[in-house]
C-alpha positions in Angstrom: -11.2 -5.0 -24.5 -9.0 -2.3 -25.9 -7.0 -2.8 -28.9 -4.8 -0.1 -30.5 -5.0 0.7 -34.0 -1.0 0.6 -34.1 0.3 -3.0 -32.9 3.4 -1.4 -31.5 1.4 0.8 -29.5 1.1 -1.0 -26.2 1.2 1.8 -23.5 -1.0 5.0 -23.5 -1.1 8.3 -21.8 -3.9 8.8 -19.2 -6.4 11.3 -19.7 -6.3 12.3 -16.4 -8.7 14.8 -16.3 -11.7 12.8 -17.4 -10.6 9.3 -15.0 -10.2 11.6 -12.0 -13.9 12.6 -12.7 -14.7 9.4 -13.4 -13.2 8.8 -10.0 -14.4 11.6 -8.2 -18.4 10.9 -9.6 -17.9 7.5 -8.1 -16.6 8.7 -4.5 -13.6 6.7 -4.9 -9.9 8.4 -4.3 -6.7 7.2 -6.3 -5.6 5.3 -3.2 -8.8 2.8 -2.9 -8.5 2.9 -7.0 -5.5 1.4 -6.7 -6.0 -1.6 -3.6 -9.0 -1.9 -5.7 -7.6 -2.5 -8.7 -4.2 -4.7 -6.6 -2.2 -1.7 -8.4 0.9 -0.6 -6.5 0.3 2.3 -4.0 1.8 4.9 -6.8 0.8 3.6 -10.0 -2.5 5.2 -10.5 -0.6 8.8 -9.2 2.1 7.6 -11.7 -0.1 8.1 -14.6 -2.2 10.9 -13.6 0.9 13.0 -13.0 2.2 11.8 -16.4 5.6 9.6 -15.7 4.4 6.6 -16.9 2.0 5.1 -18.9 -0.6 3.0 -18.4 -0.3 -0.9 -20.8 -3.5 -2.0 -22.9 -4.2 -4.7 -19.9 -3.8 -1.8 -16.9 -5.7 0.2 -19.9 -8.7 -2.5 -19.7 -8.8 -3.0 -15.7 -9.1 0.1 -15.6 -11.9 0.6 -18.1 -13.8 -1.8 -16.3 -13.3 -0.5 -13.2 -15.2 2.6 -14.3 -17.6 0.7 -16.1 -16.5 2.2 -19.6 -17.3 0.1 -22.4 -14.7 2.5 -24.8 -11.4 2.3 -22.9 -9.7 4.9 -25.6 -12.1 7.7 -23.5 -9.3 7.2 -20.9 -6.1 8.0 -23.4 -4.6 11.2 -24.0 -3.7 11.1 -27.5 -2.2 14.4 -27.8 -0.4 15.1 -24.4 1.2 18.8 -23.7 4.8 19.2 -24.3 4.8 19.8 -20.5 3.4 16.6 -20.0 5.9 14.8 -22.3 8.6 16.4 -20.4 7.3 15.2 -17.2 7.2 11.8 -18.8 10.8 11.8 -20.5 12.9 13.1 -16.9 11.1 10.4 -14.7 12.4 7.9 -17.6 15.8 9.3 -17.4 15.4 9.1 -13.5 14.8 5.9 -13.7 17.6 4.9 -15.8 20.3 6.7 -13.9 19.2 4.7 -11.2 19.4 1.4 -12.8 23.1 2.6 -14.3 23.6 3.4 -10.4 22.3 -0.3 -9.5 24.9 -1.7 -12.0 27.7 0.3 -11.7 27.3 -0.6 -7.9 26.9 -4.1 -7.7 26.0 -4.9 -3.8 27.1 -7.9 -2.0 24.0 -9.6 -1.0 25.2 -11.6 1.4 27.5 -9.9 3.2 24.9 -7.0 3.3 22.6 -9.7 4.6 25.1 -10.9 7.3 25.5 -7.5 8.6 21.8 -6.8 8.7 21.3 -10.1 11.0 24.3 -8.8 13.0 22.7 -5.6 13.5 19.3 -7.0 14.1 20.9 -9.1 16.9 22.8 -6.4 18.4 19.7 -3.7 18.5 17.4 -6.9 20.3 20.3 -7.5 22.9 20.2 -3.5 23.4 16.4 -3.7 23.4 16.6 -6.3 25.8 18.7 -4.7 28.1 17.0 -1.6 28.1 13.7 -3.2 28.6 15.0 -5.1 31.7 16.6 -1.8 33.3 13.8 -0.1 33.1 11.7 -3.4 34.8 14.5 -3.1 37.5 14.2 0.4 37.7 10.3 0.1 37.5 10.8 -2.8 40.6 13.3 -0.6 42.2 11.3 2.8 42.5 7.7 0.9 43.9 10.0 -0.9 46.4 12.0 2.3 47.5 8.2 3.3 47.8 7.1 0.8 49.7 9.9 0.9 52.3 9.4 4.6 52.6 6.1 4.2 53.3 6.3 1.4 55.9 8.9 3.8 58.3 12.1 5.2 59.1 13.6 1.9 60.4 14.1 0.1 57.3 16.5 3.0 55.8 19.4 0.7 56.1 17.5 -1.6 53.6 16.9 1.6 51.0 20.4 1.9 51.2 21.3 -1.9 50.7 19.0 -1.9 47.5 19.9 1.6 46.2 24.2 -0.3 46.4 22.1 -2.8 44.2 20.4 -0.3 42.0 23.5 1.2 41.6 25.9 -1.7 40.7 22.9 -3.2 38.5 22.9 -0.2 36.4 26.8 0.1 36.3 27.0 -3.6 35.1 24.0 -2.9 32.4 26.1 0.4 31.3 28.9 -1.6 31.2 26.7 -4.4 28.9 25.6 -1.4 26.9 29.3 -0.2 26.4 30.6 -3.3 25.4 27.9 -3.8 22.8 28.3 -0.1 21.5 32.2 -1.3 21.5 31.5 -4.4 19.4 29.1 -2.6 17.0 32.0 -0.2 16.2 34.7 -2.4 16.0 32.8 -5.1 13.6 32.0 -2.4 11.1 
């Protein structure tokens, strides 16, 4: 287990040269590294590209991961000005957003309200949709069918196309009404 000289020392830059050979010799990619490891799906990219550092424990997985008995082979102890640029703008990314969090305090709830209004309105659309287009489906094979069968029954294509057409007027009208409400509710 790693253990820095300096106690206040508790996150490292990654040499990320020598893990992505590591990596590469072993046939793994950063993305199995990381489900691997049960890192987040960006961390190990994180640290290879230099906008964040890796802690003594991530330090150790790590380590172990790529059966290393010295974990300080894995630090970059003297990182590129570049590279401590890259470092110092993704911190000051990161606290703008957390000044934008704050200074922007969402409502929860009524965020969640709207979201479960939302939800219910796009599965009544969905629903509708779905059961015009099962009409419509229905519909098309019966016009089909009655076509087939002969000329007689044309006073039965135009009896279900009145349908067809007064089915899909009222479903428009459905559709309008739930377009109307969505507007009017925002």
């Amino acid at each position: 287990m790693y253990k820095p000289r300096n106690v206040k020392e508790n996150s490292h830059f990654i040499n990320a040269k020598v893990v992505k050979m590591m990596l590469s010799a072993m046939g793994k990619t950063e993305r199995q590294t990381e489900e691997d490891l049960g890192w987040s799906t960006t961390s190990l990219k994180l640290y290879l590209s230099y906008k964040s550092k890796l802690s003594n424990d991530r330090l150790n997985q790590l380590a172990t991961y790529l059966h290393q008995d010295n974990p300080s082979l894995l630090i970059n102890y003297n990182p590129t000005k570049k590279q401590l640029k890259k470092y110092q703008e993704e911190q000051e990314r990161k606290n703008k957003q957390k000044e934008k969090a704050k200074a922007e305090p969402a409502n929860n709830e009524l965020t969640s309200k709207l979201l479960d209004q939302l939800v219910a309105l796009i599965q009544a659309v969905n629903k509708l949709e779905q059961t015009q287009r099962n009409y419509s489906d229905y519909m098309t094979a019966q016009l089909q069918e009655i076509r087939k069968s002969s000329f007689k029954n044309s006073e039965k294509i135009d009896k279900l196309t009145e349908i067809d057409n007064k089915h899909q007027n009222y479903l428009v009208g459905e559709l309008n009404k739930i377009k109307l409400s969505n507007h009017f509710n925002r």
